[in-house]
DRENPA-3360 file (N, C-alpha, C; in nm, 2 decimals, always signed):
BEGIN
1 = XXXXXXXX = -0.69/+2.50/-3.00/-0.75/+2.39/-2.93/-0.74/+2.41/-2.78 ~ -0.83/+2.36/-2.72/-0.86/+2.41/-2.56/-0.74/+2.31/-2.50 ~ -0.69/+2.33/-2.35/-0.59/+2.27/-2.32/-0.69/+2.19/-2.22 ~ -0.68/+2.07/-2.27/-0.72/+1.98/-2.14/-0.63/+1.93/-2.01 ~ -0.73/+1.99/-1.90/-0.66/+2.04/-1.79/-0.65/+1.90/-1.70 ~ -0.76/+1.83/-1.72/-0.80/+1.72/-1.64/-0.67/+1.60/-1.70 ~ -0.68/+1.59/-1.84/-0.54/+1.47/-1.88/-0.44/+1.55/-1.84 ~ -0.35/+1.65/-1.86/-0.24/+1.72/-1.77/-0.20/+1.70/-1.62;
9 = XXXXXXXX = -0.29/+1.69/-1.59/-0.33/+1.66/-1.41/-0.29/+1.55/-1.38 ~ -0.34/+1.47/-1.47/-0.35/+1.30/-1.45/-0.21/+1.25/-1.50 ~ -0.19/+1.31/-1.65/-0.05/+1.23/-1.68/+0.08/+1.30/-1.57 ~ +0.06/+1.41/-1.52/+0.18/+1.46/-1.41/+0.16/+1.33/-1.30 ~ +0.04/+1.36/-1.22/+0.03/+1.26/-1.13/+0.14/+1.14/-1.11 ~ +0.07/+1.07/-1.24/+0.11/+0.93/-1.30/+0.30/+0.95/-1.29 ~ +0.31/+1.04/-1.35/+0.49/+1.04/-1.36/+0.51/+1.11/-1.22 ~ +0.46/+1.18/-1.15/+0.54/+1.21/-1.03/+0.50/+1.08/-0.91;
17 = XXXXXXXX = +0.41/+1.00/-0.95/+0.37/+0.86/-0.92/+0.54/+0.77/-0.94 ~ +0.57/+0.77/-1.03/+0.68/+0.69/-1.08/+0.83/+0.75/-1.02 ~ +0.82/+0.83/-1.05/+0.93/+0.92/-1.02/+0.94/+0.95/-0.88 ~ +0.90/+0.96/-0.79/+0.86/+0.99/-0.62/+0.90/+0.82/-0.60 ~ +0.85/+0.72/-0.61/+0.86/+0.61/-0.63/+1.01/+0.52/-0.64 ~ +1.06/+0.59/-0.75/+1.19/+0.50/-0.82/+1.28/+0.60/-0.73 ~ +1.29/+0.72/-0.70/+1.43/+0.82/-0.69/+1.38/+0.85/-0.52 ~ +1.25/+0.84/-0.44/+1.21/+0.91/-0.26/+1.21/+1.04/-0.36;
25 = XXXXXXXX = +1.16/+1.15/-0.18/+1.13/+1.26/-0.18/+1.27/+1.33/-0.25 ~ +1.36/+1.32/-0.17/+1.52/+1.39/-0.20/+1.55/+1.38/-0.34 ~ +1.55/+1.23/-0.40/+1.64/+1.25/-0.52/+1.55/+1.27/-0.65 ~ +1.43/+1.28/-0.62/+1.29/+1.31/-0.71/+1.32/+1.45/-0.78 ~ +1.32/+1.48/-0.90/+1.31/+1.59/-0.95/+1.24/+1.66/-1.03 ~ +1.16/+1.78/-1.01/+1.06/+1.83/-1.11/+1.08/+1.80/-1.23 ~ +1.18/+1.86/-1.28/+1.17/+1.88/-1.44/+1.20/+1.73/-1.48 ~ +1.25/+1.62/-1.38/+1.23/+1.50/-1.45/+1.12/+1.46/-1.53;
33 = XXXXXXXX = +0.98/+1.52/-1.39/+0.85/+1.44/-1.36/+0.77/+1.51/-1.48 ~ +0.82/+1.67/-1.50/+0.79/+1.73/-1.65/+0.81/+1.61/-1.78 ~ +0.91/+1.60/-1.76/+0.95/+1.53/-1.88/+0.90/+1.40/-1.90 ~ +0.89/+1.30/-1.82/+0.78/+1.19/-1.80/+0.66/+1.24/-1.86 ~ +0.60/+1.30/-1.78/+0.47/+1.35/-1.82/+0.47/+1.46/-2.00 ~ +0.59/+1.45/-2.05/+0.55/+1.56/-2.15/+0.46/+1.70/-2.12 ~ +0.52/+1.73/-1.99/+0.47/+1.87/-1.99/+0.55/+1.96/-1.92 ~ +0.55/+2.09/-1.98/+0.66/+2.15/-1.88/+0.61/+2.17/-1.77;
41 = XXXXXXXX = +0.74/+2.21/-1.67/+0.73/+2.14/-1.52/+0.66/+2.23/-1.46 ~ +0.62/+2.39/-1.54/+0.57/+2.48/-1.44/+0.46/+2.48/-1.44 ~ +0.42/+2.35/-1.52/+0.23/+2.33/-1.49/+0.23/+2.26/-1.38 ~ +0.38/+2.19/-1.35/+0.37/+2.12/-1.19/+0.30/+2.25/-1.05 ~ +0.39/+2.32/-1.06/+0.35/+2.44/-0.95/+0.21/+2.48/-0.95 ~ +0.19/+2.50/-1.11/+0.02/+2.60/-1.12/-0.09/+2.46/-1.05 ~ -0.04/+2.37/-1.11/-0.18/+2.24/-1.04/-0.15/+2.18/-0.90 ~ -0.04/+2.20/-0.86/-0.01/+2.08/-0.73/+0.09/+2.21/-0.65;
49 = XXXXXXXX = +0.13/+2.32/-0.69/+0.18/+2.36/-0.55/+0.38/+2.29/-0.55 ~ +0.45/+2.31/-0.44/+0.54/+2.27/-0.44/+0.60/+2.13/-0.44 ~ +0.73/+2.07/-0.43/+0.72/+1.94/-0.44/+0.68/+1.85/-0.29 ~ +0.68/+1.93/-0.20/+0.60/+1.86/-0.07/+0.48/+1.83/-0.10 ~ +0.41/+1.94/-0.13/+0.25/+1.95/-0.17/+0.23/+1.84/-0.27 ~ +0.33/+1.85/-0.38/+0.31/+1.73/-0.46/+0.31/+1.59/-0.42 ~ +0.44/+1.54/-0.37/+0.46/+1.43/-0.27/+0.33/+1.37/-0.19 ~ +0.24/+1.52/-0.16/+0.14/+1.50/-0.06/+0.00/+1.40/-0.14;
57 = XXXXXXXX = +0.02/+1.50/-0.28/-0.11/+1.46/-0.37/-0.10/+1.26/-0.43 ~ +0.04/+1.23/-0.45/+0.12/+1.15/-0.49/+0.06/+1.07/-0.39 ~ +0.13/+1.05/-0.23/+0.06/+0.98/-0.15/-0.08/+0.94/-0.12 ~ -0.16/+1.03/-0.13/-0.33/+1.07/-0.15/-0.37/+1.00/-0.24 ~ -0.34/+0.97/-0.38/-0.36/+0.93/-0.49/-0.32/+0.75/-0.50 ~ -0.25/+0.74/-0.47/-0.20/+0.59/-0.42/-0.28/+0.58/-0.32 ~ -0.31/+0.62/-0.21/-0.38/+0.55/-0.12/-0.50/+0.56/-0.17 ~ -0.54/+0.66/-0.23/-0.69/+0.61/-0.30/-0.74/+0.46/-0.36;
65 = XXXXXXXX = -0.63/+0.46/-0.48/-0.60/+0.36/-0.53/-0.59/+0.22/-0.49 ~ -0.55/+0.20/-0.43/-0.51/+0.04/-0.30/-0.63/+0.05/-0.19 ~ -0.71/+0.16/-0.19/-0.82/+0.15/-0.12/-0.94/+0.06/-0.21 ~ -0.91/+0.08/-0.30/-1.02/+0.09/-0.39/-1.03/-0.01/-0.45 ~ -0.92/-0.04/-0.50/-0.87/-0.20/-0.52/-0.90/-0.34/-0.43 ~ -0.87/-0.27/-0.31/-0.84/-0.41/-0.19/-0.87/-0.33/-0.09 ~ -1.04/-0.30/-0.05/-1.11/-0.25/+0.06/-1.07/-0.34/+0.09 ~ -1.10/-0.30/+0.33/-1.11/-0.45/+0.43/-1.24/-0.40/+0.44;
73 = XXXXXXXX = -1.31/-0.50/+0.40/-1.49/-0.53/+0.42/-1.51/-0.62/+0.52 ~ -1.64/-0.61/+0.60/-1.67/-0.73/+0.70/-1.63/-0.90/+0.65 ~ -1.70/-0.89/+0.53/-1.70/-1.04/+0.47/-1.57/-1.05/+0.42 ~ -1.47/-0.98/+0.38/-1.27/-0.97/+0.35/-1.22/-1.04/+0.53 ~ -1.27/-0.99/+0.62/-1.23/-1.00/+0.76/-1.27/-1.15/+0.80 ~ -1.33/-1.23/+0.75/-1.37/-1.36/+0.74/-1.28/-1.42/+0.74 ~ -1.20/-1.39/+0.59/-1.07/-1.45/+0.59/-0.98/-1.34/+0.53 ~ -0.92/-1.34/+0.64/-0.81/-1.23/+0.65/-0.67/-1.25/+0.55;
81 = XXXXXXXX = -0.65/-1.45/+0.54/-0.59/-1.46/+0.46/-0.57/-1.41/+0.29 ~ -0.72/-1.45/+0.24/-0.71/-1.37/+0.11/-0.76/-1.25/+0.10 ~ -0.75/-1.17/+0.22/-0.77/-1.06/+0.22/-0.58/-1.03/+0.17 ~ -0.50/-1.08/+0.25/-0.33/-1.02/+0.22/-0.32/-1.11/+0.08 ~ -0.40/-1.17/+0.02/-0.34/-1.27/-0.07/-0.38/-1.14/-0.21 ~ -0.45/-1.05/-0.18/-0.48/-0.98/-0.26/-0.45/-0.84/-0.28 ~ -0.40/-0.83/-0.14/-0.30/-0.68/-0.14/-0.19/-0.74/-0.19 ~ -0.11/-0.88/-0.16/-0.01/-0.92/-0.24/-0.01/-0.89/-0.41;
89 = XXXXXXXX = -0.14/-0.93/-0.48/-0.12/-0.91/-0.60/-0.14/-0.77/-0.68 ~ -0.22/-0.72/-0.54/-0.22/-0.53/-0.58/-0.06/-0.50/-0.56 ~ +0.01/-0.53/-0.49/+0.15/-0.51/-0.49/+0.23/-0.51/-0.58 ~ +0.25/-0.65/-0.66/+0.29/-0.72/-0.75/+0.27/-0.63/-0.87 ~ +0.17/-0.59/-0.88/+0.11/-0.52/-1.02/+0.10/-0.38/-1.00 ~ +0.10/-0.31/-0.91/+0.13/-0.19/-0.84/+0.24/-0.15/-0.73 ~ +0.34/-0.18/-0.77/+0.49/-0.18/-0.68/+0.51/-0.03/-0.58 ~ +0.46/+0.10/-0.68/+0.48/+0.23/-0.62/+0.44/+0.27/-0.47;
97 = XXXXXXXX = +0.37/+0.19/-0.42/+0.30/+0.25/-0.36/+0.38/+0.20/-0.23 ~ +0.40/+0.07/-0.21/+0.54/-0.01/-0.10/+0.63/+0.11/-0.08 ~ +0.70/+0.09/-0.22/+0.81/+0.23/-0.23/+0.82/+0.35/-0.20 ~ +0.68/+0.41/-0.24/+0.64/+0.53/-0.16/+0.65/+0.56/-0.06 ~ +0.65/+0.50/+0.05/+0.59/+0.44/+0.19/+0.75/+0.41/+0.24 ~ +0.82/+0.33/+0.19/+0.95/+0.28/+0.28/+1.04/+0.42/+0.25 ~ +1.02/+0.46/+0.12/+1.15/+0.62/+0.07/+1.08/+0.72/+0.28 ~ +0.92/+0.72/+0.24/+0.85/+0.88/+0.33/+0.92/+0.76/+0.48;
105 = XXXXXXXX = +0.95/+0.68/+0.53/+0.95/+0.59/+0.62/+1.13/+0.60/+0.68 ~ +1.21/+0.63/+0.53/+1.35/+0.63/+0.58/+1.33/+0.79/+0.60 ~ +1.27/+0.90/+0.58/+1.31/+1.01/+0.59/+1.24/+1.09/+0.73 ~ +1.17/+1.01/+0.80/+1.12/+0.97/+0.94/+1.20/+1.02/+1.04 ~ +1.24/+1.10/+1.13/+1.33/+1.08/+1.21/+1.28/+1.08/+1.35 ~ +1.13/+1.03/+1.33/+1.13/+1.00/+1.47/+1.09/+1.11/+1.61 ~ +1.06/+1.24/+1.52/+1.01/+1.34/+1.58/+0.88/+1.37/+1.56 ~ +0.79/+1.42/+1.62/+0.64/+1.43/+1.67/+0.59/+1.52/+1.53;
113 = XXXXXXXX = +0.69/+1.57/+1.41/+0.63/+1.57/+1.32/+0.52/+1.51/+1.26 ~ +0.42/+1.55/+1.21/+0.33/+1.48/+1.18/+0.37/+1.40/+0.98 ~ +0.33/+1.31/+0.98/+0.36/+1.29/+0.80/+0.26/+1.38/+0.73 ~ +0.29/+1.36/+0.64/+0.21/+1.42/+0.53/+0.06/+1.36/+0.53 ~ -0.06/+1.43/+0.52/-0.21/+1.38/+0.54/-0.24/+1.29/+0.63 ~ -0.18/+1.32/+0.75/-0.12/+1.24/+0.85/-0.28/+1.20/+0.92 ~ -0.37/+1.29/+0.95/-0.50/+1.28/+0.99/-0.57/+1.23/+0.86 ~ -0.60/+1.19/+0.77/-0.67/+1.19/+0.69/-0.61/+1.03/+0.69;
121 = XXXXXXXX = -0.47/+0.99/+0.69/-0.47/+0.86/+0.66/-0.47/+0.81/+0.80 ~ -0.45/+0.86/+0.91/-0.50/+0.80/+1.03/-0.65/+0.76/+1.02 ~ -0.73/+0.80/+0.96/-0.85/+0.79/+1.00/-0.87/+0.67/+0.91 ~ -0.87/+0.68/+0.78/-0.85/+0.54/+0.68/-0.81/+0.42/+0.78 ~ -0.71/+0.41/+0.83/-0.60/+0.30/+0.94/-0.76/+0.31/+1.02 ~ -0.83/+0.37/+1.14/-0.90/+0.36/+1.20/-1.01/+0.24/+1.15 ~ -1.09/+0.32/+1.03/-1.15/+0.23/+0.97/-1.13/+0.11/+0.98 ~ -1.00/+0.07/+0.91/-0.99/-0.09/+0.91/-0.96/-0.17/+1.03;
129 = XXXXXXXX = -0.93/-0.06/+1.14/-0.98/-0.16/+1.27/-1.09/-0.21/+1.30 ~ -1.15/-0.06/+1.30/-1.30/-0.09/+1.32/-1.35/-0.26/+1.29 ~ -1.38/-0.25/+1.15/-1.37/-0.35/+1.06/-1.30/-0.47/+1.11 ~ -1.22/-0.49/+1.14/-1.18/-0.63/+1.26/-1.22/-0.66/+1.42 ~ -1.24/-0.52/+1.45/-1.30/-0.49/+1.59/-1.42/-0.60/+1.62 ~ -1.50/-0.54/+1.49/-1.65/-0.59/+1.44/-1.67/-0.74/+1.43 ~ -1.55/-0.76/+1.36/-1.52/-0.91/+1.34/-1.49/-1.01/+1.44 ~ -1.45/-0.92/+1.53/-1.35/-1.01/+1.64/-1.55/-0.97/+1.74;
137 = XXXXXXXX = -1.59/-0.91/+1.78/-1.73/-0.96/+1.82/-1.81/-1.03/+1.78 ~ -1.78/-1.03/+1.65/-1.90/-1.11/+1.57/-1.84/-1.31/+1.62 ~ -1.72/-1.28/+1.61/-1.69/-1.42/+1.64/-1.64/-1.52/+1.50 ~ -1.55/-1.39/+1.40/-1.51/-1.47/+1.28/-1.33/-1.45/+1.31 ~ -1.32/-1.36/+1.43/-1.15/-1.37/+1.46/-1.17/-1.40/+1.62 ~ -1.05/-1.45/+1.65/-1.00/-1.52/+1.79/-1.03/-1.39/+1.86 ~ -1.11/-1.33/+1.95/-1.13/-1.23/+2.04/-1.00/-1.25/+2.14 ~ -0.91/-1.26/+2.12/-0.78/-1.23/+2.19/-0.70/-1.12/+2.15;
145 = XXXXXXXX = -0.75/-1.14/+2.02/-0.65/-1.09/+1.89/-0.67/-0.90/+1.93 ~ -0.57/-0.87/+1.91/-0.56/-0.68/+1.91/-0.58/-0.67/+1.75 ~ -0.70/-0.56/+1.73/-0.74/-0.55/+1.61/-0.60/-0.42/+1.54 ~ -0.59/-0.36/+1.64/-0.48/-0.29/+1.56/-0.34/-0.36/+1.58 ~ -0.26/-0.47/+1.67/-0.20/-0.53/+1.59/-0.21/-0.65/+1.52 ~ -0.34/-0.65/+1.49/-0.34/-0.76/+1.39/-0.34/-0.67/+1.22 ~ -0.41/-0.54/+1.24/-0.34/-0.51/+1.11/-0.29/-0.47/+1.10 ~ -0.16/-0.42/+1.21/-0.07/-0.44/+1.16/+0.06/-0.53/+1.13;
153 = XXXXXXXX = +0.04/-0.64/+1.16/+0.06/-0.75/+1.12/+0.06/-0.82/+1.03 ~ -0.05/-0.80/+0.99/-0.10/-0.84/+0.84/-0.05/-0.74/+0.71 ~ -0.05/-0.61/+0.77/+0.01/-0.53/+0.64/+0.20/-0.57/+0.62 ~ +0.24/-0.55/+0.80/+0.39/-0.59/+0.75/+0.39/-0.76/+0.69 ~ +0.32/-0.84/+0.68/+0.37/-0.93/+0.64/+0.36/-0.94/+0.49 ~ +0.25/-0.88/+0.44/+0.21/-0.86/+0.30/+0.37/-0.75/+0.24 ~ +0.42/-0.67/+0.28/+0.51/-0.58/+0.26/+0.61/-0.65/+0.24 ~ +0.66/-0.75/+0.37/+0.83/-0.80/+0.37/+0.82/-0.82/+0.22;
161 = XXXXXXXX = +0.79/-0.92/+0.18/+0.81/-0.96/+0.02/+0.85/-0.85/-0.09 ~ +0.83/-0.75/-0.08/+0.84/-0.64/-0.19/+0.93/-0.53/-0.08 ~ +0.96/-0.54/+0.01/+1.04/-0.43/+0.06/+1.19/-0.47/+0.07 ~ +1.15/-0.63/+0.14/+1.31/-0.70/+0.14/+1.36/-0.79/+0.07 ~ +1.34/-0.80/-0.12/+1.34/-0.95/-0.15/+1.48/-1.00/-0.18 ~ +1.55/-0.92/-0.10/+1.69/-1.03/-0.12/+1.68/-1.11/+0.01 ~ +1.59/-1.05/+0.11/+1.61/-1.17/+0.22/+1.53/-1.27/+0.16 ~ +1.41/-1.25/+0.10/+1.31/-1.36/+0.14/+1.40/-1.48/+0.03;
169 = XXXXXXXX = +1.46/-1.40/-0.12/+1.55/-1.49/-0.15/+1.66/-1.58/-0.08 ~ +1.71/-1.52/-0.01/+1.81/-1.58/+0.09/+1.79/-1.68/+0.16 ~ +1.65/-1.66/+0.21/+1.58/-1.73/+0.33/+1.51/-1.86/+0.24 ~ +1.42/-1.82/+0.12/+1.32/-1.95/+0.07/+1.44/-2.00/-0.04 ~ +1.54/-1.95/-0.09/+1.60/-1.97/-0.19/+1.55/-1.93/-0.39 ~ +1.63/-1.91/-0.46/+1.58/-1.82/-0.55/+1.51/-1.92/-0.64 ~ +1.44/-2.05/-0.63/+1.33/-2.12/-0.71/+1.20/-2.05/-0.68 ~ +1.19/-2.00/-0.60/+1.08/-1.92/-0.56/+0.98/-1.88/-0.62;
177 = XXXXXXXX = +0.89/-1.93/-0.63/+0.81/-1.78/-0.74/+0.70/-1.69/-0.69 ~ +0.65/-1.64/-0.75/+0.54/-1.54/-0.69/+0.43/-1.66/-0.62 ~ +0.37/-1.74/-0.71/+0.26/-1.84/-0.65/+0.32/-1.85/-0.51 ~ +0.45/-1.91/-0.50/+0.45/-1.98/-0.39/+0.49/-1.85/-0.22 ~ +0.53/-1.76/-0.25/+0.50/-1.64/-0.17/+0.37/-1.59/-0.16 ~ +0.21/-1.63/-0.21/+0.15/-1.58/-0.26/+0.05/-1.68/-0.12 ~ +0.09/-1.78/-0.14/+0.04/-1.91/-0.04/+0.06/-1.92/+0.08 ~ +0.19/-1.90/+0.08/+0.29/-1.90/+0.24/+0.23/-1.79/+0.30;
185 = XXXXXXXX = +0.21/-1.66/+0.23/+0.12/-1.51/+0.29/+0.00/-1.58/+0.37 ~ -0.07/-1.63/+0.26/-0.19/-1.69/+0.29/-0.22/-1.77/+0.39 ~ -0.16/-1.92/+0.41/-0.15/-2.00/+0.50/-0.06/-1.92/+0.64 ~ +0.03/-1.80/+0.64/+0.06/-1.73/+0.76/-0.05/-1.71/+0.85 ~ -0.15/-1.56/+0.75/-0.22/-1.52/+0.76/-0.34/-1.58/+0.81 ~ -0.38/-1.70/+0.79/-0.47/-1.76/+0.81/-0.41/-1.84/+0.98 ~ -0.30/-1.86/+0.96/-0.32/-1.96/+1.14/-0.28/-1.83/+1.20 ~ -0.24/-1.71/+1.22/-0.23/-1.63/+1.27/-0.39/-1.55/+1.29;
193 = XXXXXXXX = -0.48/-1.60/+1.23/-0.59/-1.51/+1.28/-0.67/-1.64/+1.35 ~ -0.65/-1.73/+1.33/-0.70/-1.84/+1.40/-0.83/-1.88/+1.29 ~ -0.82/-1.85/+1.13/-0.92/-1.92/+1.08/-0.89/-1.99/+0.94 ~ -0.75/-2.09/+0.98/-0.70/-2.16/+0.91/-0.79/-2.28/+0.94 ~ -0.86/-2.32/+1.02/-0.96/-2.49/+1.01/-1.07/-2.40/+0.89 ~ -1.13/-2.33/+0.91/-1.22/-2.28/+0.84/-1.21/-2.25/+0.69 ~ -1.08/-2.21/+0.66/-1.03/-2.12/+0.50/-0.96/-2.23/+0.49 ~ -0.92/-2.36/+0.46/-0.86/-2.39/+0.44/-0.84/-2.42/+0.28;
201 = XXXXXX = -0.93/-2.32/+0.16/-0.95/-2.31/+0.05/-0.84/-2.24/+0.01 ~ -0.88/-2.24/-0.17/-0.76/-2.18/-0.21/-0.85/-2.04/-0.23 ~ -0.75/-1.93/-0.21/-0.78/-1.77/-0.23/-0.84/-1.79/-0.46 ~ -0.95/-1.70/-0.42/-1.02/-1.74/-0.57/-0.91/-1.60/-0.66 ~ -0.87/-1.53/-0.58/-0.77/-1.46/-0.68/-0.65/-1.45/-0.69 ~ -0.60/-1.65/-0.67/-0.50/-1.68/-0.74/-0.49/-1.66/-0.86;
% end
């Protein structure tokens, strides 16, 4: 029977997705991500190269993913609120990818290093200024507003919730639930771009 190369590919991914994820770069281990995946690990090497290179594909693949999911489109920039109200629930239902991001973020030290696909996701990031830039002329955001930090403002706010949730417990108290973090995003989000008189609807992917 022919070895299908394409499901091999995908189920590694998937477990070095998880695995990269739960353990960072450091405590991440091949032969784990073999074993996840039910394949031995030296098909990791022959398809993806080393565990940097892997890490690299790992990040590439996730960002595909949450692109794809939760573009920022002109008409998303309208209302910026359930634009985060829906990276929230890509979060929620897709946790790896936060995690991904804070593990590559602690291992940072702040030298002119470049990250991993560092141009290739810079230019993604570009994009979605653009995309507010556009907006903020059109006259659907406060033309005050800095389009790059407004996203990033909007991304760290969407993040606190899954990166620090023993504060947000601490702070809202543990009756909490997702809805109601889901709102508070929303209603932030929205007087912070200045188009809370306008949105003052509920996000339809509650």
């Amino acid at each position: 029977m022919a070895w299908d190369t394409a499901r091999t590919r995908a189920a590694l991914l998937e477990a070095a997705v998880d695995e990269f994820a739960e353990y960072g770069f450091d405590g991440a281990r091949v032969d784990r991500i073999g074993s996840r995946a039910g394949v031995n690990k030296e098909r990791i090497y022959q398809y993806f190269g080393n565990k940097r290179q892997l890490f690299a594909h790992v990040l590439e693949h996730e960002l595909e993913r949450i692109t794809t999911a939760v573009p920022l489109t002109e008409e998303l920039a309208a209302d910026l609120g359930a634009y985060a109200g829906r990276l929230y629930d890509f979060h929620r239902t897709h946790p790896q990818f936060i995690r991904l991001l804070y593990w590559e973020g602690l291992r940072d030290t702040g030298t002119a290093e470049p990250a991993l696909n560092e141009p290739e996701r810079s230019a993604l990031y570009a994009s979605r200024v653009r995309v507010l830039d556009r907006a903020r002329e059109s006259g659907l955001l406060d033309p005050e507003l800095d389009p790059k930090a407004l996203l990033s403002g909007v991304l760290a706010l969407v993040a606190w919730w899954f990166t620090v949730p023993q504060a947000a417990r601490m702070i809202h108290g543990a009756g909490r639930t997702p809805h109601d973090e889901r709102e508070t995003l929303i209603a932030l989000v929205r007087r912070l771009t200045g188009q809370a008189a306008s949105s003052g609807r509920s996000d339809p992917g509650a």
